[in-house]
LUMGU-893786 format. One record per residue (C-alpha): x, y, z; residue in three letters. Coordinates in steps of 0.5 Angstrom, whole numbers, m for minus. Layout:
residues N
@east:X	north:Y	up:Z	residu:ALA
...
This chain:
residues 440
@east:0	north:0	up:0	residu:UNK
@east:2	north:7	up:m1	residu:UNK
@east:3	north:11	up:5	residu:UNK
@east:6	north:18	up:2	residu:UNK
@east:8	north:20	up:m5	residu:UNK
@east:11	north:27	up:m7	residu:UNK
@east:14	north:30	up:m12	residu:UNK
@east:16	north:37	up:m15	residu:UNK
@east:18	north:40	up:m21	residu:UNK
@east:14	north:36	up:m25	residu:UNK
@east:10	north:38	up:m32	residu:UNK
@east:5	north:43	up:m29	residu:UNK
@east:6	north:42	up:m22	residu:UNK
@east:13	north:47	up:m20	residu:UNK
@east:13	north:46	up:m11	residu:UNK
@east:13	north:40	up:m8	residu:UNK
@east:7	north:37	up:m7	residu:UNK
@east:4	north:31	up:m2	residu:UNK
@east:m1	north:25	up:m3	residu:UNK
@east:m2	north:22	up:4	residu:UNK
@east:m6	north:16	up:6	residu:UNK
@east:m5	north:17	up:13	residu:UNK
@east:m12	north:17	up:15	residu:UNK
@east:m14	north:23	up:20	residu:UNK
@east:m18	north:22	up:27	residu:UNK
@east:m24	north:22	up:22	residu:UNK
@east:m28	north:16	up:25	residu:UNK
@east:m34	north:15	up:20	residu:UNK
@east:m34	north:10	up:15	residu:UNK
@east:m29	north:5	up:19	residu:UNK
@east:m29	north:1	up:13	residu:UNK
@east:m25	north:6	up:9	residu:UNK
@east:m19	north:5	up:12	residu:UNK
@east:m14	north:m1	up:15	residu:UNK
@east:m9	north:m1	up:21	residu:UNK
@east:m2	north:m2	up:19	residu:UNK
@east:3	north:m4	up:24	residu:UNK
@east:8	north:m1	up:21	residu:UNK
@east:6	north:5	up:20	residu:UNK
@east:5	north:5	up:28	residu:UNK
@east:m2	north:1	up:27	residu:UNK
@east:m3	north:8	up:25	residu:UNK
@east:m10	north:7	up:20	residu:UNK
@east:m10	north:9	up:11	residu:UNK
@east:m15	north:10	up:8	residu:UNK
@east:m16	north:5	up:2	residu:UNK
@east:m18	north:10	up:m3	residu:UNK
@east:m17	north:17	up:m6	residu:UNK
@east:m21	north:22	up:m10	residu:UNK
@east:m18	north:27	up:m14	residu:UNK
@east:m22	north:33	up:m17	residu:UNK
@east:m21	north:39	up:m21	residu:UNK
@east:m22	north:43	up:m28	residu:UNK
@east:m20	north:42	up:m34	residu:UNK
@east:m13	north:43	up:m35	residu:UNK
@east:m12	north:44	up:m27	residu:UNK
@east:m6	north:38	up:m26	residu:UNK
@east:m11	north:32	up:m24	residu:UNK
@east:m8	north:28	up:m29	residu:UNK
@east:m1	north:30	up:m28	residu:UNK
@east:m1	north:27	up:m21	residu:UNK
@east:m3	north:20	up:m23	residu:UNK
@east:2	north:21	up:m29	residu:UNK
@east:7	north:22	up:m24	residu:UNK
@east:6	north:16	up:m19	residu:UNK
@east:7	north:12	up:m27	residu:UNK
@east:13	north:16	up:m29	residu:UNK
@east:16	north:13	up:m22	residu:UNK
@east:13	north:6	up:m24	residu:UNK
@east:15	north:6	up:m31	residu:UNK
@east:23	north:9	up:m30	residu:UNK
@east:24	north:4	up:m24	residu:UNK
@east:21	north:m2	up:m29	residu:UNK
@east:25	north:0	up:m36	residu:UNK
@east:31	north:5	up:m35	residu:UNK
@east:35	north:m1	up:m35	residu:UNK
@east:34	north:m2	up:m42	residu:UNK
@east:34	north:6	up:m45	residu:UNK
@east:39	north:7	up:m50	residu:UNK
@east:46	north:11	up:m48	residu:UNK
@east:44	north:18	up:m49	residu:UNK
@east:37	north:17	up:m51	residu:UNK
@east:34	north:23	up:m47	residu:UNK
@east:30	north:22	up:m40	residu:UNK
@east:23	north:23	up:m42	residu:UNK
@east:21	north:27	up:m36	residu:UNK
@east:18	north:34	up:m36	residu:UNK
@east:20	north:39	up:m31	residu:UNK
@east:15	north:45	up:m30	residu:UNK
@east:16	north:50	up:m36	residu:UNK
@east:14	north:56	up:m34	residu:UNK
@east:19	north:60	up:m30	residu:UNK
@east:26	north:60	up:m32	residu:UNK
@east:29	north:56	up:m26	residu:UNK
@east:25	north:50	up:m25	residu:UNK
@east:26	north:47	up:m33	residu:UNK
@east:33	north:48	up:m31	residu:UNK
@east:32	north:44	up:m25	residu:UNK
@east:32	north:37	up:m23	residu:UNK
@east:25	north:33	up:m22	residu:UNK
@east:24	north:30	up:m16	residu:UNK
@east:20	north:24	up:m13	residu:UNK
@east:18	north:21	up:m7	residu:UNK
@east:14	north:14	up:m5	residu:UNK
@east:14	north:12	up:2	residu:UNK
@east:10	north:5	up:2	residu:UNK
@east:9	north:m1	up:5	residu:UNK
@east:11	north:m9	up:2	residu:UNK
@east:12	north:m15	up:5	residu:UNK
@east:10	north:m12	up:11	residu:UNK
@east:17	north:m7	up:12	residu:UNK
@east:15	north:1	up:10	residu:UNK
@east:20	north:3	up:5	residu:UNK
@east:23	north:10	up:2	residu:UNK
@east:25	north:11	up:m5	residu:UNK
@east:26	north:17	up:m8	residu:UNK
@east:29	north:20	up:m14	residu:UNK
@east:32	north:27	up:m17	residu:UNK
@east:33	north:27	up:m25	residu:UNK
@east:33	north:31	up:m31	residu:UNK
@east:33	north:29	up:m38	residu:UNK
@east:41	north:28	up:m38	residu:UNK
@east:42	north:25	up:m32	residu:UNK
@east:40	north:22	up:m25	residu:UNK
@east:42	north:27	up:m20	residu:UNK
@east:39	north:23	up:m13	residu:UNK
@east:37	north:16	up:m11	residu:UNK
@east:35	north:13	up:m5	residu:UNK
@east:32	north:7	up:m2	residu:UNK
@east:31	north:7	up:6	residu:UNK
@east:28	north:2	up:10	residu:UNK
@east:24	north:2	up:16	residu:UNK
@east:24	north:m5	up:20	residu:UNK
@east:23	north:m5	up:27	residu:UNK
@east:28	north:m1	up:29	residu:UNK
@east:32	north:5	up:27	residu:UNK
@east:30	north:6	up:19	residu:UNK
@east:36	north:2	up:14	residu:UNK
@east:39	north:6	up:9	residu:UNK
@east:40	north:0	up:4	residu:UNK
@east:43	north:5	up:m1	residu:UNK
@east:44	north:13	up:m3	residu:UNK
@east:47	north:15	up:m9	residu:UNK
@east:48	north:23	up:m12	residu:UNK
@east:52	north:26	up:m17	residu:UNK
@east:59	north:30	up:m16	residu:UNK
@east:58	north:36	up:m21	residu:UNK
@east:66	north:37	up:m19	residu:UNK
@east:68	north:29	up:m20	residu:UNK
@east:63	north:29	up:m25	residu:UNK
@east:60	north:22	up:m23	residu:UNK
@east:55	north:19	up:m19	residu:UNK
@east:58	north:17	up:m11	residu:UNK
@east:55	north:12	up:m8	residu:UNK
@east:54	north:10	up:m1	residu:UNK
@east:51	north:3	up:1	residu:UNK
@east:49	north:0	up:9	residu:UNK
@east:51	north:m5	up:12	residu:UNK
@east:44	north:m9	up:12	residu:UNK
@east:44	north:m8	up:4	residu:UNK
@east:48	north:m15	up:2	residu:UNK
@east:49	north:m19	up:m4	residu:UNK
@east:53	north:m16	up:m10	residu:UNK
@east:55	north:m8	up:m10	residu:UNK
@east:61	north:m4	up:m13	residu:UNK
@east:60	north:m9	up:m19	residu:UNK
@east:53	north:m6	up:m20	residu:UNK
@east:55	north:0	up:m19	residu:UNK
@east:60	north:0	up:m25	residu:UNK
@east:55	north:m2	up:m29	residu:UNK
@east:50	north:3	up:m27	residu:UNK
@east:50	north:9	up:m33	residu:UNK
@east:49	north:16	up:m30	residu:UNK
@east:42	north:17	up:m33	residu:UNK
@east:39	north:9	up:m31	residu:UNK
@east:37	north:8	up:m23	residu:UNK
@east:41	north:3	up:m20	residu:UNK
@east:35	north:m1	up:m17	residu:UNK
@east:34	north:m3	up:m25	residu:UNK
@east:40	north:m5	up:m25	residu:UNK
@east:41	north:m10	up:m19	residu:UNK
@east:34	north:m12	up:m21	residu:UNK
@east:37	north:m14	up:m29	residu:UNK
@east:42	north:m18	up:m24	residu:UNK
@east:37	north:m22	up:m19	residu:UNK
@east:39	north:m19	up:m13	residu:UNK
@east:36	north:m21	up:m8	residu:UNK
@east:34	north:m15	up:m4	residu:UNK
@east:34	north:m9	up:m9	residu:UNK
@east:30	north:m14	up:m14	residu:UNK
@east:23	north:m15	up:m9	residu:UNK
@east:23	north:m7	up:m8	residu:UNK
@east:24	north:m7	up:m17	residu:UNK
@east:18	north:m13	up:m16	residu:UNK
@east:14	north:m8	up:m12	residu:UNK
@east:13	north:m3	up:m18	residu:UNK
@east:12	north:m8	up:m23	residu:UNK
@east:7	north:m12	up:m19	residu:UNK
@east:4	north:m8	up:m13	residu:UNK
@east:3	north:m2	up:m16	residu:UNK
@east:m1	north:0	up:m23	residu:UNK
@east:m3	north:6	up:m27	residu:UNK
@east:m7	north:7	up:m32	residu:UNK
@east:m6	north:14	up:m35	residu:UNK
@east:m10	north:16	up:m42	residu:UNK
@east:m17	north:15	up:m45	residu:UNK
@east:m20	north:11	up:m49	residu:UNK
@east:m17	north:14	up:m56	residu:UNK
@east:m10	north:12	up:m53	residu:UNK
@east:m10	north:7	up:m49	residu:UNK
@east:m17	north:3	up:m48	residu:UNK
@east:m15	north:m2	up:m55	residu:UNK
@east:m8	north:m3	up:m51	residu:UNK
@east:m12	north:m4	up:m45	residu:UNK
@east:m17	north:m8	up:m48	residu:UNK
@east:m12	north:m13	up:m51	residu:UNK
@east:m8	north:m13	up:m44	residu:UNK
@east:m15	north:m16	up:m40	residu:UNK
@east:m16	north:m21	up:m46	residu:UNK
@east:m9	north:m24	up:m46	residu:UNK
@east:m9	north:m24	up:m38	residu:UNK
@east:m15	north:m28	up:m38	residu:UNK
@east:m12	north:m33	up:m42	residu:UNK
@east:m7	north:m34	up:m37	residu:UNK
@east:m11	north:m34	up:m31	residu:UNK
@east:m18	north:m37	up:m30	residu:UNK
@east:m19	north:m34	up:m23	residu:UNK
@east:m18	north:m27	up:m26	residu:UNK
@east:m22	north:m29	up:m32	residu:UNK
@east:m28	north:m31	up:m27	residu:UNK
@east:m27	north:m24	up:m24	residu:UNK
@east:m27	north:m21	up:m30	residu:UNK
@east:m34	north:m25	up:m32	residu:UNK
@east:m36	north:m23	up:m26	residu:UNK
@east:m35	north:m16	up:m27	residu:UNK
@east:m38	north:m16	up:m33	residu:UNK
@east:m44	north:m18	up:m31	residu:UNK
@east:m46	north:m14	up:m25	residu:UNK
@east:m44	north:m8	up:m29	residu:UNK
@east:m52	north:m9	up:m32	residu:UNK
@east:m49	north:m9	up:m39	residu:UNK
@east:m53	north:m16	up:m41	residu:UNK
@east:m45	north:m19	up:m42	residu:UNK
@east:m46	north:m26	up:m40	residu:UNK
@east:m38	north:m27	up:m42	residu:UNK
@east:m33	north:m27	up:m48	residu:UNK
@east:m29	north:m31	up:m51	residu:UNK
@east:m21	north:m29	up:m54	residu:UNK
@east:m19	north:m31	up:m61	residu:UNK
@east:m14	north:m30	up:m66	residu:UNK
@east:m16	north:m26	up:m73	residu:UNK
@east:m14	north:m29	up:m78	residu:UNK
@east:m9	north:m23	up:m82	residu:UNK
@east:m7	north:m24	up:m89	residu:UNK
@east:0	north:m25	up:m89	residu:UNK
@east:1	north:m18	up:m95	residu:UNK
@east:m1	north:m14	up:m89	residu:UNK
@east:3	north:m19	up:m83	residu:UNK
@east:8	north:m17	up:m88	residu:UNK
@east:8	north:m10	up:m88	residu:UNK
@east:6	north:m9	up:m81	residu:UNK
@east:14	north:m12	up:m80	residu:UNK
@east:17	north:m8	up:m85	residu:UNK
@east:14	north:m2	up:m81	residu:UNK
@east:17	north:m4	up:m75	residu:UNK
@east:24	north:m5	up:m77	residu:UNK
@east:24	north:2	up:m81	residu:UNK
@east:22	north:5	up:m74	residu:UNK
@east:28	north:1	up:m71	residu:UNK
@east:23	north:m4	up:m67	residu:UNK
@east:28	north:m10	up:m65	residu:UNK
@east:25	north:m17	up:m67	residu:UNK
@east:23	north:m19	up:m60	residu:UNK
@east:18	north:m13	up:m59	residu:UNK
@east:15	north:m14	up:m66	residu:UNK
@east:13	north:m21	up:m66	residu:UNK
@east:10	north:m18	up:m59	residu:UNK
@east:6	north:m12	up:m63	residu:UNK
@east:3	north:m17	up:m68	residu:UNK
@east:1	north:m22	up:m64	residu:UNK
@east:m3	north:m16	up:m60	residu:UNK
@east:m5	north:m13	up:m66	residu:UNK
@east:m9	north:m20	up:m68	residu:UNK
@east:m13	north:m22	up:m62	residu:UNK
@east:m20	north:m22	up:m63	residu:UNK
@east:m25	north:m20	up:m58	residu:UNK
@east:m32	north:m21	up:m58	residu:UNK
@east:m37	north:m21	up:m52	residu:UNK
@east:m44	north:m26	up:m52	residu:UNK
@east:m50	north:m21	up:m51	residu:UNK
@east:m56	north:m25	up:m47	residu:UNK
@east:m63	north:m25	up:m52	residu:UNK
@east:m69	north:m28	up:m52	residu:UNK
@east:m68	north:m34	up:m48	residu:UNK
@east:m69	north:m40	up:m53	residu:UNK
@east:m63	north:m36	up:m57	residu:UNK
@east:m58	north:m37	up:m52	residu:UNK
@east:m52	north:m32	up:m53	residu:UNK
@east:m50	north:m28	up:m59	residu:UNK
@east:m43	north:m26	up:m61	residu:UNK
@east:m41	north:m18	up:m61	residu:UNK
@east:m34	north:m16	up:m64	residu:UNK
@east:m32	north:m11	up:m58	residu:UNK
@east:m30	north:m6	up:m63	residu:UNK
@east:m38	north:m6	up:m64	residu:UNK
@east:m39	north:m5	up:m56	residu:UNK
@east:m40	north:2	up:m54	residu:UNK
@east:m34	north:7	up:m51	residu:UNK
@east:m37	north:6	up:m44	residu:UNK
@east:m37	north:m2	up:m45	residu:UNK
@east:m30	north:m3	up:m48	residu:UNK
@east:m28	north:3	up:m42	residu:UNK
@east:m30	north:m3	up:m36	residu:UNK
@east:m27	north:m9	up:m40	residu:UNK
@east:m20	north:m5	up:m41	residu:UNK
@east:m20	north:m3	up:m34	residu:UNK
@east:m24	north:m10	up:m31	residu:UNK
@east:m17	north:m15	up:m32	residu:UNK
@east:m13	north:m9	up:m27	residu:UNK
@east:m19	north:m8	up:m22	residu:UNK
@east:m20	north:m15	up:m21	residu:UNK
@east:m12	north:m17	up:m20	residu:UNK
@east:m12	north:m10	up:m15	residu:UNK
@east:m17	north:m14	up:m12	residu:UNK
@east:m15	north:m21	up:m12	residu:UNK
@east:m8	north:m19	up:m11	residu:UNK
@east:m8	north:m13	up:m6	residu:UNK
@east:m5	north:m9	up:m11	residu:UNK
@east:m5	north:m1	up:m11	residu:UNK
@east:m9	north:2	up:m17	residu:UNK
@east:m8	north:9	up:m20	residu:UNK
@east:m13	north:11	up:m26	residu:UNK
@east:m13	north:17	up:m30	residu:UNK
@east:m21	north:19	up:m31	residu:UNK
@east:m24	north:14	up:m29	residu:UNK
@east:m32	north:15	up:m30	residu:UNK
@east:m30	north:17	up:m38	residu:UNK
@east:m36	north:14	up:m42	residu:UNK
@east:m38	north:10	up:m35	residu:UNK
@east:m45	north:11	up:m32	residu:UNK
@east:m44	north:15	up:m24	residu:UNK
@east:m47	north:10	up:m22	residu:UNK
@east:m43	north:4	up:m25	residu:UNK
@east:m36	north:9	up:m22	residu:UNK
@east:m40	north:9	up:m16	residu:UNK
@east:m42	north:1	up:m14	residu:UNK
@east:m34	north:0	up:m17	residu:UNK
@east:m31	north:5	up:m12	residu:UNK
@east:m35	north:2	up:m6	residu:UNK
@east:m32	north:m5	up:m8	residu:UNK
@east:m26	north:m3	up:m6	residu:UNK
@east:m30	north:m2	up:2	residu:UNK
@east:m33	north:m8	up:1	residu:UNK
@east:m29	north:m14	up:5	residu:UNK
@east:m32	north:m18	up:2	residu:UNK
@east:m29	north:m16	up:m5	residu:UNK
@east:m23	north:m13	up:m1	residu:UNK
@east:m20	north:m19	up:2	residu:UNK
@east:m12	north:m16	up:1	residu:UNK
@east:m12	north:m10	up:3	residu:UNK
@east:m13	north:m7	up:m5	residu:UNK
@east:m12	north:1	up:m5	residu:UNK
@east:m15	north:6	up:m10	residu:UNK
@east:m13	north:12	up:m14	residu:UNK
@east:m16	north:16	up:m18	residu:UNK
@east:m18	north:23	up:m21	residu:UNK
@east:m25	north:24	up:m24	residu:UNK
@east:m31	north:30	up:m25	residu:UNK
@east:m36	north:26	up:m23	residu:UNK
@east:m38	north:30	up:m17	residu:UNK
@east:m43	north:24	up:m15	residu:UNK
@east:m38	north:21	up:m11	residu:UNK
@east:m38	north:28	up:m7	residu:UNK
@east:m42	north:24	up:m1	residu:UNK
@east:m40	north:24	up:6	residu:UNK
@east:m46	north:17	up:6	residu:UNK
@east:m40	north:14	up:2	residu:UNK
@east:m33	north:19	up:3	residu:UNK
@east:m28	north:21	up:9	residu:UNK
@east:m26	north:27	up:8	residu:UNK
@east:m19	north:25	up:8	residu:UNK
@east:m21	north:21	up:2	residu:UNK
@east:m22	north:27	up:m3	residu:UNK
@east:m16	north:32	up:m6	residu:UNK
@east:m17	north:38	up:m9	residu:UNK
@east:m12	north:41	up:m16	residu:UNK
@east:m12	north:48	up:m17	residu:UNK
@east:m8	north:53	up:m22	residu:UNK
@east:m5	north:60	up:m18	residu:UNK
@east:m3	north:66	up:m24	residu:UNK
@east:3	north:63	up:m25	residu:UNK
@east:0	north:57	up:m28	residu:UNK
@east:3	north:52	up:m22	residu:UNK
@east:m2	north:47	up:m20	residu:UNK
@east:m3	north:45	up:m13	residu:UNK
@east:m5	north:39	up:m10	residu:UNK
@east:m9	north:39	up:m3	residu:UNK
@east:m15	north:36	up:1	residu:UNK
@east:m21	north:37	up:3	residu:UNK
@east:m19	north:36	up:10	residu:UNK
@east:m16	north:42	up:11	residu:UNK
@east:m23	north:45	up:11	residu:UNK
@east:m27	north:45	up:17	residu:UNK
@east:m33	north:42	up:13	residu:UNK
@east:m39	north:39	up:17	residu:UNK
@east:m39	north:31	up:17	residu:UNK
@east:m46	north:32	up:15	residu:UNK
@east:m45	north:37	up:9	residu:UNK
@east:m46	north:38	up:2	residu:UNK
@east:m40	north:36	up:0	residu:UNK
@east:m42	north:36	up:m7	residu:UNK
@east:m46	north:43	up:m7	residu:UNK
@east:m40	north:46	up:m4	residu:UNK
@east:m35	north:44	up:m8	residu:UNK
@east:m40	north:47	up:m15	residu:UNK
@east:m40	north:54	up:m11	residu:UNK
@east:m33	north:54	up:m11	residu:UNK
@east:m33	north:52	up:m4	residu:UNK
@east:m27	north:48	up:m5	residu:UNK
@east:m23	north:52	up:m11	residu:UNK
@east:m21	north:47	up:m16	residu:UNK
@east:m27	north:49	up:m20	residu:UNK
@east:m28	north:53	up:m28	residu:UNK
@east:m29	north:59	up:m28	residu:UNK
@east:m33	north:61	up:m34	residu:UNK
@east:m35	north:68	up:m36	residu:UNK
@east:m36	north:69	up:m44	residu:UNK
@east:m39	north:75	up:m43	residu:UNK
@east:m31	north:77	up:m43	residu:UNK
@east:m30	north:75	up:m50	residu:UNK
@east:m31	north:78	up:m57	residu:UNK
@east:m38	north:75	up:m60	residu:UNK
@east:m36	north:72	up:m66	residu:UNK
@east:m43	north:67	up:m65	residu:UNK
@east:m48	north:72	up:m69	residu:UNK
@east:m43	north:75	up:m74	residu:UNK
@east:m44	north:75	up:m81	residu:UNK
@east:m41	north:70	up:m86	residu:UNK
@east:m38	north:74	up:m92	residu:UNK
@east:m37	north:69	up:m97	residu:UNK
């Protein structure tokens, strides 16, 4: 579980800004929080909610935690001066030339960790890992760059074992050494590289960029494991969308097309492995099997010709139903696009249900769905406000920093501005253009 993630200086965001799921002394909802002995048996909430207008940052947070996740999985395989694909805050003159910084303190194998990592597109300037068993806190590792020696100097724990100064020799300046002592099966270091490829997911872009990708993700996942499947079946079904299940085939390419696919890859200087990889997504075959009349039985629809909000819930479904089932944390951008409020409702709630829950499963996602603005379903400590100031820096806050009534109308006070974190729209400003004449 997450306990804490900060960052800085990070597309839109330009200060240091802190997630937290410390739960405060709030006592509604008990459900919504777990106990961690590790945290001092002190309690986190089990889901967060992000609000704010368009083009507020929102997004960004959640793409942040990804870029954390993602450079941790691959800049072990980046190619020797290929730029760091990071993007600091472009709108002063100091911070595009500083370095971008993130932090995540989380809980895995029931031992609470600090990684944290500063970098710019050349190179990383700080990485840490520090450990807190019980006992006093473990630094396992810390390296920073020395501008003067120009190189990186390291500093290993003692309670950091196996292979060290071999690593470190083959970490580049502009890799993280916990990708490295990962590629080379270090015992220690490669459970925490497990933590980021297994216990942490994110979900960033829409349908239009990613719901095809998402959507052949959840088809070879249930392939691989028939609970998930069933899980997926499951969610299908409670959604009310008259799926009963789906089946997952191959299409059948001709091979003039399978061919030219190939000769594109290689012009892009894509490797072997990863266009076989490619075509083999680009052939899967999806269908879902509506329910009719009852002695017709099932009918086959191709997915393609299912509507937005259906293909959204079978993209997400493969990854809400291992978060579930495995107790991993869930990070989403824009979770109700094309869902009904209703339906975001019912899977928001799955996450407090322990009947679902049984993992300690944790949810994160940002969303303009002010329905879920309901103290009958939310803590306070669950809902997080993103706002713009003048200088275009967004910042991230909670709605416990104001002194609202338990009971209130959450949903009403945010719409009136209560909160910040909303559009501000007045047309009467602007030039009519809407009732000019057309001069042909």
């Amino acid at each position: 579980m997450i306990v804490e993630f900060r960052f800085r200086n990070f597309r839109s965001f330009r200060d240091t800004q802190t997630l937290s799921f410390m739960a405060t002394a709030d006592t509604s909802h008990p459900t919504n929080v777990t106990a961690e002995p590790q945290v001092g048996n002190k309690k986190l909430v089990r889901a967060a909610v992000i609000y704010g207008a368009n083009a507020s940052g929102k997004s960004n947070v959640i793409e942040a935690l990804h870029f954390l996740r993602d450079f941790v999985l691959n800049s072990g395989s980046r190619k020797p001066g290929e730029p760091i694909p990071v993007q600091s805050f472009l709108l002063d003159d100091t911070s595009v030339n500083e370095p971008s910084e993130f932090e995540l303190t989380f809980i895995h194998d029931s031992i609470r960790y600090m990684y944290a990592i500063s970098l710019d597109r050349v190179r990383v300037h700080r990485e840490v890992l520090i450990a807190y068993p019980q006992g006093p806190p473990q630094t396992w590792f810390e390296r920073e760059y020395d501008h003067e020696m120009q190189q990186a100097q390291y500093k290993f724990g003692a309670r950091l074992h196996g292979e060290k100064k071999r690593l470190q020799s083959l970490t580049r300046d502009d890799v993280l050494f916990l990708s490295i002592a990962a590629q080379f099966n270090h015992p220690q270091l490669g459970g925490i590289y497990q933590y980021f490829a297994l216990a942490l997911l994110t979900i960033n872009g829409g349908l239009g960029t990613e719901g095809p990708v998402l959507e052949r993700m959840t088809a070879r996942y249930s392939a691989e494991s028939s609970k998930l499947r069933d899980g997926i079946v499951e969610l299908l079904r409670l959604a009310d969308l008259g799926i009963e299940d789906f089946v997952v085939g191959e299409l059948d390419l001709a091979e003039g097309a399978i061919s030219s696919l190939r000769s594109l890859l290689s012009q892009a200087d894509v490797s072997p492995e990863s266009q076989e990889e490619m075509l083999r997504n680009v052939s899967i075959d999806i269908r879902m099997l509506h329910k009719g009349r009852k002695d017709r039985g099932l009918t086959e629809f191709p997915i393609d010709s299912e509507s937005l909000g259906t293909r959204r819930l079978f993209g997400l479904s493969s990854f809400w139903t291992l978060s579930l089932q495995a107790g991993t944390t869930l990070a989403i951008d824009e979770l109700d696009d094309s869902l009904h409020p209703l339906l975001v409702r019912a899977m928001f709630n799955i996450f407090f249900d322990p009947k679902y829950n049984q993992k300690e499963a944790q949810l994160l996602f940002n969303t303009h769905d002010t329905t879920l603005l309901d103290t009958a379903i939310l803590r306070r400590d669950q809902v997080w406000f993103v706002e713009k100031d003048r200088e275009g820096a967004s910042h991230l806050y909670p709605l416990s920093d104001f002194s609202a009534r338990k009971d209130g109308a959450l949903e009403k006070g945010y719409l009136r501005g209560r909160y910040g974190a909303i559009p501000f729209i007045d047309f009467s400003a602007g030039r009519n253009f809407f009732h000019a004449k057309v001069v042909e």
